[in-house]
N, CA and C atoms as a LAMMPS dump frame, in Angstrom:
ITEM: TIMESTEP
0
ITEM: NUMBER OF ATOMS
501
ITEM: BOX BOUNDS ff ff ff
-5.0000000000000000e+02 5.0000000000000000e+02
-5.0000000000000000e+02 5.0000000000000000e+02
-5.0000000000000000e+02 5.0000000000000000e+02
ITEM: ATOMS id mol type element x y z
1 1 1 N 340.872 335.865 249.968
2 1 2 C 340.124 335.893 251.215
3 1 3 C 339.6 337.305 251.443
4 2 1 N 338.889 337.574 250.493
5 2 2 C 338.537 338.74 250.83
6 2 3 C 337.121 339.253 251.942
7 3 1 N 336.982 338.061 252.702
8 3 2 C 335.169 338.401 253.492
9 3 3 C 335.868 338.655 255.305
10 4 1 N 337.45 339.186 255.312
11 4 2 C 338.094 339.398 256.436
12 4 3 C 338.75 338.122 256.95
13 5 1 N 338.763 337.161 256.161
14 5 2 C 338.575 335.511 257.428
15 5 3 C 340.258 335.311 257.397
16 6 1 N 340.695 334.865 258.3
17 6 2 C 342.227 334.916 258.247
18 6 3 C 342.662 333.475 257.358
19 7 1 N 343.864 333.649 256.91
20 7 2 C 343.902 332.638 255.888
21 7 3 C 345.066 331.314 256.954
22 8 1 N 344.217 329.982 255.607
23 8 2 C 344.486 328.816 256.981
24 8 3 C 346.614 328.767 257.275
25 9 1 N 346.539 328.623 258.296
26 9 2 C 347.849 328.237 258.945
27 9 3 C 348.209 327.275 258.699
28 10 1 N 349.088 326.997 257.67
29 10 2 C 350.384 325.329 257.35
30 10 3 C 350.705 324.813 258.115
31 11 1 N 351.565 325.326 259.388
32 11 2 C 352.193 325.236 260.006
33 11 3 C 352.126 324.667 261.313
34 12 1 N 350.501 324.448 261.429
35 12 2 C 350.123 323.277 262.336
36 12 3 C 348.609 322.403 261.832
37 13 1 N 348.142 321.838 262.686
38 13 2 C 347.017 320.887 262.116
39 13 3 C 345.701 321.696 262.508
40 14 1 N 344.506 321.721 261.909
41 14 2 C 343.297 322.761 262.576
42 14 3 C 342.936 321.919 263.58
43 15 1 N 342.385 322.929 264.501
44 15 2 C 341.914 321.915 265.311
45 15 3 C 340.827 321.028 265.611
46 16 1 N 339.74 320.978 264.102
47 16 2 C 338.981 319.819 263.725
48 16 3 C 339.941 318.335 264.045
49 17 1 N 341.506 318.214 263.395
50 17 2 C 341.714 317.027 263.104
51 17 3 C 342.418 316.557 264.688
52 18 1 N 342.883 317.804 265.109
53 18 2 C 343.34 317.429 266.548
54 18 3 C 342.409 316.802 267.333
55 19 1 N 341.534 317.247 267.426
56 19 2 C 340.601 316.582 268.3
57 19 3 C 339.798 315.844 267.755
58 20 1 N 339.731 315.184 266.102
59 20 2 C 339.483 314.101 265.825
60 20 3 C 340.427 313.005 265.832
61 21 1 N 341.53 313.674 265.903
62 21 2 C 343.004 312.177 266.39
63 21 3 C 342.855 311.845 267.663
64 22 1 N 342.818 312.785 268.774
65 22 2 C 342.625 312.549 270.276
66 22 3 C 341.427 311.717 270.039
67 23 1 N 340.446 311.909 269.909
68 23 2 C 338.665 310.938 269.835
69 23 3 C 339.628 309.688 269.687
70 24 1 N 340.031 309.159 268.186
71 24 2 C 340.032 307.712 267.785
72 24 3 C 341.008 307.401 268.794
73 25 1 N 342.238 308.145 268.674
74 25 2 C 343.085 307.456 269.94
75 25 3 C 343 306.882 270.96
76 26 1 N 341.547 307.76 271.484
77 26 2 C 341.146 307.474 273.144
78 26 3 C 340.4 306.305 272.716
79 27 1 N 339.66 306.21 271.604
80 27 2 C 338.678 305.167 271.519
81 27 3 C 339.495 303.843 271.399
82 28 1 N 340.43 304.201 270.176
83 28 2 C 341.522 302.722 269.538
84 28 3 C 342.367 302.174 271.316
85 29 1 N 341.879 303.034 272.033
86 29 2 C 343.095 302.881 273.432
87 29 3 C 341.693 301.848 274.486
88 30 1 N 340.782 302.295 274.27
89 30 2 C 339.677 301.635 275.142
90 30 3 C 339.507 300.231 274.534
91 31 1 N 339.165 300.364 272.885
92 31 2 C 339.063 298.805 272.612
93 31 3 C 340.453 297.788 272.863
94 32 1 N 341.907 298.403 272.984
95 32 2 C 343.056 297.842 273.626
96 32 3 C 343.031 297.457 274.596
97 33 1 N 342.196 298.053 276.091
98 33 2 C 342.291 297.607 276.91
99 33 3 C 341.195 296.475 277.392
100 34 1 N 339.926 296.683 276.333
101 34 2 C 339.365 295.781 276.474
102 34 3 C 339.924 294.701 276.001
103 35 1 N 340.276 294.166 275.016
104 35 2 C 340.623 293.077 274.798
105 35 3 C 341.861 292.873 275.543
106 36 1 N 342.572 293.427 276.581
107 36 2 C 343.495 293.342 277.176
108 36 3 C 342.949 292.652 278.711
109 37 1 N 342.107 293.196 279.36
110 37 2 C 341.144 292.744 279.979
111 37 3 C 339.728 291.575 279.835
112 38 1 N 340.283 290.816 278.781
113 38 2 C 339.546 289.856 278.319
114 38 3 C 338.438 289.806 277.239
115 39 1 N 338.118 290.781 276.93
116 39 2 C 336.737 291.268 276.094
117 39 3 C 337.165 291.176 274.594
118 40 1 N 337.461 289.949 273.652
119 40 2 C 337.727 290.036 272.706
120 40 3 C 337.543 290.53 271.667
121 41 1 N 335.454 290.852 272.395
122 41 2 C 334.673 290.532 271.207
123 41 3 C 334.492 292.07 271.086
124 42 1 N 334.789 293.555 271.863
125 42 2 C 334.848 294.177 271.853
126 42 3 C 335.568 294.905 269.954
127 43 1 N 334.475 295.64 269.325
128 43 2 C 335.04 296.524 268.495
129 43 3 C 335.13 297.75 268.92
130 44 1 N 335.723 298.642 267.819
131 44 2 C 335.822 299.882 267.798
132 44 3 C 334.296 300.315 267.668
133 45 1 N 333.511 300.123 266.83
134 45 2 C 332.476 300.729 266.268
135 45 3 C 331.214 300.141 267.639
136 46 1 N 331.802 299.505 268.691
137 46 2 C 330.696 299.839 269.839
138 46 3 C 331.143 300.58 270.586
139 47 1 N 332.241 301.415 270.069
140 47 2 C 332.29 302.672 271.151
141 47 3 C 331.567 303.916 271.244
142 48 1 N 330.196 303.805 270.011
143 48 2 C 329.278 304.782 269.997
144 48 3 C 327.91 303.851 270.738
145 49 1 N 328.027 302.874 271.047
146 49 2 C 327.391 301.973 272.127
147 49 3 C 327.524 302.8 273.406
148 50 1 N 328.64 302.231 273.445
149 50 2 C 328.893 302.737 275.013
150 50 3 C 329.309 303.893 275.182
151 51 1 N 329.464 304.725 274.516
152 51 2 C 329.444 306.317 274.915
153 51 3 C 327.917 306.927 275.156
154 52 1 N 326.752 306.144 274.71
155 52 2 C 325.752 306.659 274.454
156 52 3 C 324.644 306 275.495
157 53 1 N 325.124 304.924 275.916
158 53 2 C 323.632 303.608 276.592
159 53 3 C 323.789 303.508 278.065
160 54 1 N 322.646 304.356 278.466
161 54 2 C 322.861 304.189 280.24
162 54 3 C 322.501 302.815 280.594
163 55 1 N 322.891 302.756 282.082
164 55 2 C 322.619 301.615 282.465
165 55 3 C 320.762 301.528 282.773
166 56 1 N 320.324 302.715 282.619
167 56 2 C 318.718 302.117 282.659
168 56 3 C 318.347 301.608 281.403
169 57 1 N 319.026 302.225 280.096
170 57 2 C 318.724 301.713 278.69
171 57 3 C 318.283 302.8 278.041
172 58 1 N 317.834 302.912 276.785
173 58 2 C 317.684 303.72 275.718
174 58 3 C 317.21 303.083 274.504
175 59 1 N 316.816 303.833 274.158
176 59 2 C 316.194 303.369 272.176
177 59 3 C 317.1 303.898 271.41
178 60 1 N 317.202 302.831 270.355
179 60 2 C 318.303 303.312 269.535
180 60 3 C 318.228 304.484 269.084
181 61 1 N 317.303 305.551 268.486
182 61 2 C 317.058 306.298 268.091
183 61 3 C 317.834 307.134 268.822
184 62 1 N 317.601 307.405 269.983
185 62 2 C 318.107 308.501 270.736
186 62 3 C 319.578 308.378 270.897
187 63 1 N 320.129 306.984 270.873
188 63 2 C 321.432 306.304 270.642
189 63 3 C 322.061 307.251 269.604
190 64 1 N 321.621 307.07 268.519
191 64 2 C 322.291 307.121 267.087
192 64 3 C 322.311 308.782 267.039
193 65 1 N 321.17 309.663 267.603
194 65 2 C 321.818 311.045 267.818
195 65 3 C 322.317 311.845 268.353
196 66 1 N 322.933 310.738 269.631
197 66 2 C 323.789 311.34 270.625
198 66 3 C 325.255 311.037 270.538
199 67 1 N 325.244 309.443 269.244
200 67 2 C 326.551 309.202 268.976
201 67 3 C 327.167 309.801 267.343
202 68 1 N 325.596 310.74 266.544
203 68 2 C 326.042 311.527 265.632
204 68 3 C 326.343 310.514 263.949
205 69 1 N 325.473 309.44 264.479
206 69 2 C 325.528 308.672 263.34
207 69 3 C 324.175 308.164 262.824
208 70 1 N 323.636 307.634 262.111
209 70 2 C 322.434 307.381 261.382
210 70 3 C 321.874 306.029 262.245
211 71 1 N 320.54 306.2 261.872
212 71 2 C 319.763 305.039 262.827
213 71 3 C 319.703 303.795 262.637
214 72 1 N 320.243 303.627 261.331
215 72 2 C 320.784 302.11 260.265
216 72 3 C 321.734 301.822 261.358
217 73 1 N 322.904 302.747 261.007
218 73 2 C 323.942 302.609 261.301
219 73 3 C 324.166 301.952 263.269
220 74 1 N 323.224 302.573 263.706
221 74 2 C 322.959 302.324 265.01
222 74 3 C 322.433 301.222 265.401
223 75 1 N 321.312 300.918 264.637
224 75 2 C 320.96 299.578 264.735
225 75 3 C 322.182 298.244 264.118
226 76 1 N 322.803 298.564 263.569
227 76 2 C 323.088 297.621 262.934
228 76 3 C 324.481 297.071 264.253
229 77 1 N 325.401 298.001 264.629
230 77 2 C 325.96 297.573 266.26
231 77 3 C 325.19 297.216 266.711
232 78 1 N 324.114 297.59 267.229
233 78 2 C 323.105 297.555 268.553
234 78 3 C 323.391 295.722 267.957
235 79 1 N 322.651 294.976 266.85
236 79 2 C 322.361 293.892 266.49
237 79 3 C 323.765 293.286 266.677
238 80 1 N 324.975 293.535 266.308
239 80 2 C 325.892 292.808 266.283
240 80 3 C 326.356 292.502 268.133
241 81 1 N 326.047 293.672 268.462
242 81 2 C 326.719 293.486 270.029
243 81 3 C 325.27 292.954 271.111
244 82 1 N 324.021 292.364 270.345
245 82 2 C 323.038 291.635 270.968
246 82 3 C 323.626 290.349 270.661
247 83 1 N 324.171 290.085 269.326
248 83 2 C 324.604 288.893 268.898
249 83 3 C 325.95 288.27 269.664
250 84 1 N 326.181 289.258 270.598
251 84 2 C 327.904 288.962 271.192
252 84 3 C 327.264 288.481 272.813
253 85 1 N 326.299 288.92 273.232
254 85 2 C 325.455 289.108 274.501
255 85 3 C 326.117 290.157 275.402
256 86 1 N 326.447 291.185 274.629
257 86 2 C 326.663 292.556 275.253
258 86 3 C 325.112 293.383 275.534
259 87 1 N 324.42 293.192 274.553
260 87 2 C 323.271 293.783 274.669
261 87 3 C 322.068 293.201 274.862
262 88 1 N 320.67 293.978 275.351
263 88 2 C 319.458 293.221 275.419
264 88 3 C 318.741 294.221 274.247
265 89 1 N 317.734 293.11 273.891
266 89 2 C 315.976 294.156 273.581
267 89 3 C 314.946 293.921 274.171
268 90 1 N 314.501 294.832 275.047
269 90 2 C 313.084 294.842 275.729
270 90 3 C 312.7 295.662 275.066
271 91 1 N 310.64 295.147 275.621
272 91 2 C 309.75 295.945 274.99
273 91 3 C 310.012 297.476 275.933
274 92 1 N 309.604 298.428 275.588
275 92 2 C 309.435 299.682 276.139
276 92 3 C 308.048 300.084 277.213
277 93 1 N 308.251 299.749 278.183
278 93 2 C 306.878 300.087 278.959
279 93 3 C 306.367 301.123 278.583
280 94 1 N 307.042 302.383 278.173
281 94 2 C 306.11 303.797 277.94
282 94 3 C 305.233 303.058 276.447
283 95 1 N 305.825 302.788 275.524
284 95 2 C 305.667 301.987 274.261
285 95 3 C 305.889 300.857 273.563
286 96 1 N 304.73 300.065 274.213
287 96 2 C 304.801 298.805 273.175
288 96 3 C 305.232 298.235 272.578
289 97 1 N 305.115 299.673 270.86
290 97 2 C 305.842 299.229 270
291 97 3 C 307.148 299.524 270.031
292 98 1 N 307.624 300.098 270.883
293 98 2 C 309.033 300.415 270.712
294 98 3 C 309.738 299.126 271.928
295 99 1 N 311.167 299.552 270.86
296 99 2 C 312.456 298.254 272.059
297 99 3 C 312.896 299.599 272.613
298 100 1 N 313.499 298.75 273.885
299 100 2 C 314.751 299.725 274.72
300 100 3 C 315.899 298.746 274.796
301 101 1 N 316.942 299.469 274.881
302 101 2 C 318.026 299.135 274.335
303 101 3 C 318.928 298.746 276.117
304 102 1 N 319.338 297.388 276.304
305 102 2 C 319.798 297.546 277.493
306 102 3 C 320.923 296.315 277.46
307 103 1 N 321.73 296.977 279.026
308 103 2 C 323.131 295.949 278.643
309 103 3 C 322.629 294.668 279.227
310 104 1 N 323.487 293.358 278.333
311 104 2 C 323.218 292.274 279.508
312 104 3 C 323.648 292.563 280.951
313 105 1 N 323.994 291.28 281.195
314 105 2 C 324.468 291.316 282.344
315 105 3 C 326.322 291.091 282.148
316 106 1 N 326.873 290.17 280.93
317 106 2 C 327.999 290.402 280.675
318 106 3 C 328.161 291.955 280.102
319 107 1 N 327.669 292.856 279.291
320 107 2 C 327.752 293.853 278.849
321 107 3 C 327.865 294.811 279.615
322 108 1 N 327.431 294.313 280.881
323 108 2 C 327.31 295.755 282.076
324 108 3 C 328.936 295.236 282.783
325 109 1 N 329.133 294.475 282.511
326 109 2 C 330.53 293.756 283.239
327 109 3 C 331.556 294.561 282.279
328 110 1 N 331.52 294.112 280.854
329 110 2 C 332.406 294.948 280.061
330 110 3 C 332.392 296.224 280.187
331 111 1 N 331.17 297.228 280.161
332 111 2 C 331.107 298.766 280.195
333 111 3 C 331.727 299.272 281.756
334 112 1 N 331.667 298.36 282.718
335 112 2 C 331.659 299.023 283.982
336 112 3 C 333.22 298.936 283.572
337 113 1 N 334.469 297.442 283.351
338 113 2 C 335.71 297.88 282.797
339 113 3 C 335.943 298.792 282.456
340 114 1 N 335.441 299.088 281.087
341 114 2 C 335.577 299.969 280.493
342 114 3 C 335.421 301.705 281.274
343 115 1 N 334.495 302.147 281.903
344 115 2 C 334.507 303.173 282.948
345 115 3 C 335.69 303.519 283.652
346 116 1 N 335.77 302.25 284.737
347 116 2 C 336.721 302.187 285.507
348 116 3 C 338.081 301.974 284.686
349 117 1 N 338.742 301.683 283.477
350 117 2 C 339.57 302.122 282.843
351 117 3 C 339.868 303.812 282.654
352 118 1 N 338.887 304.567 282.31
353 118 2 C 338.449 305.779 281.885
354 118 3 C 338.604 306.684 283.249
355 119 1 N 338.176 306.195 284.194
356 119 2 C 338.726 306.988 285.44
357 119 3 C 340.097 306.992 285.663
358 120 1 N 340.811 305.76 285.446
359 120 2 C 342.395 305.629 285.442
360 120 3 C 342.959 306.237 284.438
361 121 1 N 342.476 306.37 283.411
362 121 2 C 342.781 307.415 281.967
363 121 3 C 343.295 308.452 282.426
364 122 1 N 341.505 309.047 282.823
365 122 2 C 342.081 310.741 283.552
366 122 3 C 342.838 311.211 284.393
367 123 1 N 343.277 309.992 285.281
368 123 2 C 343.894 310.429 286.482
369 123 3 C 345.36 310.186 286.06
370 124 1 N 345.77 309.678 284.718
371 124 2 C 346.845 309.385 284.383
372 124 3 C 347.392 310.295 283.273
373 125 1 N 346.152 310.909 282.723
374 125 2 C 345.968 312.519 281.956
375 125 3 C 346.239 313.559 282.744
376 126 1 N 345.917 313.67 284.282
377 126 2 C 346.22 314.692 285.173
378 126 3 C 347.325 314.634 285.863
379 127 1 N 348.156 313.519 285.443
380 127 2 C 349.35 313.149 286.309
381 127 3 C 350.68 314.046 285.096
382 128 1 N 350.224 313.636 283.649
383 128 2 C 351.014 313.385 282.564
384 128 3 C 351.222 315.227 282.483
385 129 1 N 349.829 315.886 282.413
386 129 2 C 349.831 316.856 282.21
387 129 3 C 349.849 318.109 283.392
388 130 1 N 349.581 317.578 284.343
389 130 2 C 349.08 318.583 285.775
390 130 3 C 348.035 318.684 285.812
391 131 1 N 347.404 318.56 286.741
392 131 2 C 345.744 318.906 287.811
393 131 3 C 345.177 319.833 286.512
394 132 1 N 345.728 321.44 286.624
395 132 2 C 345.56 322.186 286.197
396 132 3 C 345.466 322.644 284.939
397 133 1 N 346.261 321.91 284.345
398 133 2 C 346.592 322 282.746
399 133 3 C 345.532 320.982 282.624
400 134 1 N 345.02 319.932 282.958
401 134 2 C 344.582 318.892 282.268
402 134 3 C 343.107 319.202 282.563
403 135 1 N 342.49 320.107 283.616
404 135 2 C 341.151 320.475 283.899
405 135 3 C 341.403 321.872 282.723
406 136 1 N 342.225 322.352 282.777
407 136 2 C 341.763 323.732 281.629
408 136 3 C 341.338 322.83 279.969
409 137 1 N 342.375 322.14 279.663
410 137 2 C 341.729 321.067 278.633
411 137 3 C 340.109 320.607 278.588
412 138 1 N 340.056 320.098 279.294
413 138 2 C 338.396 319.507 279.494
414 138 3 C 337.623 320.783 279.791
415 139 1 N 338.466 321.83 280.138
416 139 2 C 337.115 323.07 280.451
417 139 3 C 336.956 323.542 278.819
418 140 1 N 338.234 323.559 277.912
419 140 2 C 338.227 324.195 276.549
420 140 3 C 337.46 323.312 276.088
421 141 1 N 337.653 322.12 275.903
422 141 2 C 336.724 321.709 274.853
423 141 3 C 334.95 321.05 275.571
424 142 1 N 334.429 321.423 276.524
425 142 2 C 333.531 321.357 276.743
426 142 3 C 332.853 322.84 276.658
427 143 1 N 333.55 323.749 276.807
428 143 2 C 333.055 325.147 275.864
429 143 3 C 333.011 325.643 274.568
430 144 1 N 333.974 324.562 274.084
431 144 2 C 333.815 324.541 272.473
432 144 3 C 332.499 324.074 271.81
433 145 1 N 331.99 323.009 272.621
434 145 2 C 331.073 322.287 271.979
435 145 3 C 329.715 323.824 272.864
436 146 1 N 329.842 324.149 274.019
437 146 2 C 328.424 325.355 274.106
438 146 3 C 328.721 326.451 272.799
439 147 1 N 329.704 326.87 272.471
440 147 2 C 330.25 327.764 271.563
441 147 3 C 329.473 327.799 270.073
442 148 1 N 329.991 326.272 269.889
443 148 2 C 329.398 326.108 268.591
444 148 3 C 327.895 325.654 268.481
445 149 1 N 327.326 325.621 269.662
446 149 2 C 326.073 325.541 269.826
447 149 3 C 325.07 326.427 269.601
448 150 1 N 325.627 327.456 270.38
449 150 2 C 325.299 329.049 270.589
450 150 3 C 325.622 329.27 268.741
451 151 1 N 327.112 329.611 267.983
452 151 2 C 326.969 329.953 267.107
453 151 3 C 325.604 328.998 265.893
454 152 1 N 325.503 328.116 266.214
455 152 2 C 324.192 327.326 265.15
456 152 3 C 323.221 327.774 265.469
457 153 1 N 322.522 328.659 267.381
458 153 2 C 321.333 328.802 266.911
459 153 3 C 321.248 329.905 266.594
460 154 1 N 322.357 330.758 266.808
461 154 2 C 322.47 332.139 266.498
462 154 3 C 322.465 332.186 264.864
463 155 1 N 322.858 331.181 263.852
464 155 2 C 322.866 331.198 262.949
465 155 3 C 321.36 330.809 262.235
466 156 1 N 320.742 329.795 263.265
467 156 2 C 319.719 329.555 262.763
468 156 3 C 318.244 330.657 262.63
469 157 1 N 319.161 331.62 263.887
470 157 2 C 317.863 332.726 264.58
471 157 3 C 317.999 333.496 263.105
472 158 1 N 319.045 333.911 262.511
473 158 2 C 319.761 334.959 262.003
474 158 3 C 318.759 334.351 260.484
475 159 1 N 318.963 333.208 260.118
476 159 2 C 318.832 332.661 258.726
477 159 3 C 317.215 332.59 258.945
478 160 1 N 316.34 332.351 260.13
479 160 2 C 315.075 332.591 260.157
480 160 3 C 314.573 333.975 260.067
481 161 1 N 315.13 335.072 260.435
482 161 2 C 314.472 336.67 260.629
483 161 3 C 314.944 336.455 259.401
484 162 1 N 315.801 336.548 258.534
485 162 2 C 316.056 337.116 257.22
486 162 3 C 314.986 336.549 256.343
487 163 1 N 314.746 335.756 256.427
488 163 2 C 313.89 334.468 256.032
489 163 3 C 312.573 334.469 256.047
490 164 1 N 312.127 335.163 257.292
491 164 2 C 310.942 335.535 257.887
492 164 3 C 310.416 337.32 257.408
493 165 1 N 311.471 337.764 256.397
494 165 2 C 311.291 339.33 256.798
495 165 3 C 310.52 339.371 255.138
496 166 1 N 311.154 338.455 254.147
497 166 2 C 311.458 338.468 252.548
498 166 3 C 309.586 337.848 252.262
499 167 1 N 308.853 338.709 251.831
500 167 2 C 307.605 338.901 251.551
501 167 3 C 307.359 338.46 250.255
C-alpha cells in the first residue's frame, strides 16, 4: 500500500456491505409484511417499483435510474407488476409516444400499506435505538450519499482539466 491508503480492517465488515445488508433486510422485511397484510403477489424485485413511482406516475426510464438498475431490467417488473394489477400504462400527455408509469387503484392500496408500514418502521427504529441516535443514523448516511457525490464531480472536474490541458 504504498499510495498512503490505510490498509483494509479484518476485524469488521466495510461499510459497503453494512449498508448493503441493512437495504435487503429493510426490503426482505417490507415484502414480509406485505404478504403479511395480504399482498401475496408482492416480490422483492418491486421494491425498486416502489421506492421509485410517485403517485402522479413516471416513465420507466427515469424509474430504472433512480432505482440504479437498467431499463430492461425496469421494464421487465414494471410488466410483471401490470400483469398483477399493481400497475397502469398511460399515454404521456407531454408525449405521445411515451407511457407513464402509474399505480392502479389496488397498487396505490398496496404502496400506501407499504408507507404506512415504513412510518411504523421508523418510529420503531427510534424507539429501539433513541430519537437521537437513530436521527444521527439517517443524518450519516444521507451525507454519505452528498459526499460521494461531491467526491465524483470533483473527480470528474479533476479528470476533465487534466484531460482538457493534454494538447
Amino acid at each position: 500500500m504504498s499510495r498512503g491508503q490505510p490498509e483494509p480492517r479484518l476485524d469488521r465488515k466495510p461499510l459497503i456491505a453494512l449498508v448493503e445488508r441493512a437495504s435487503r433486510a429493510m426490503q426482505a422485511d417490507m415484502v414480509r409484511r406485505a404478504h403479511a397484510d395480504g399482498h401475496a403477489e408482492v416480490k422483492m424485485a418491486h421494491n425498486s417499483v416502489f421506492g421509485t413511482l410517485h403517485a402522479e406516475g413516471a416513465r420507466a426510464a427515469d424509474m430504472a435510474v433512480r432505482a440504479g438498475i437498467t431499463r430492461q431490467s425496469m421494464g421487465e417488473v414494471i410488466r410483471d407488476m401490470v400483469g398483477l394489477d399493481l400497475l397502469e400504462m398511460q399515454s404521456d400527455p407531454a408525449d405521445g409516444r411515451a407511457k407513464v408509469v402509474k399505480y392502479s387503484d389496488h397498487g396505490l392500496a398496496v404502496a400506501g400499506d407499504g408507507f404506512r408500514y415504513l412510518g411504523q418502521l421508523e418510529r420503531r427504529f427510534a424507539e429501539e435505538f433513541g430519537e437521537q441516535e437513530y436521527e444521527v443514523a439517517r443524518d450519516v448516511l444521507a451525507r454519505l450519499v452528498d459526499v460521494l457525490a461531491r467526491f465524483a464531480a470533483e473527480e470528474t472536474q479533476t479528470s476533465s482539466s487534466v484531460g482538457g490541458s493534454v494538447g
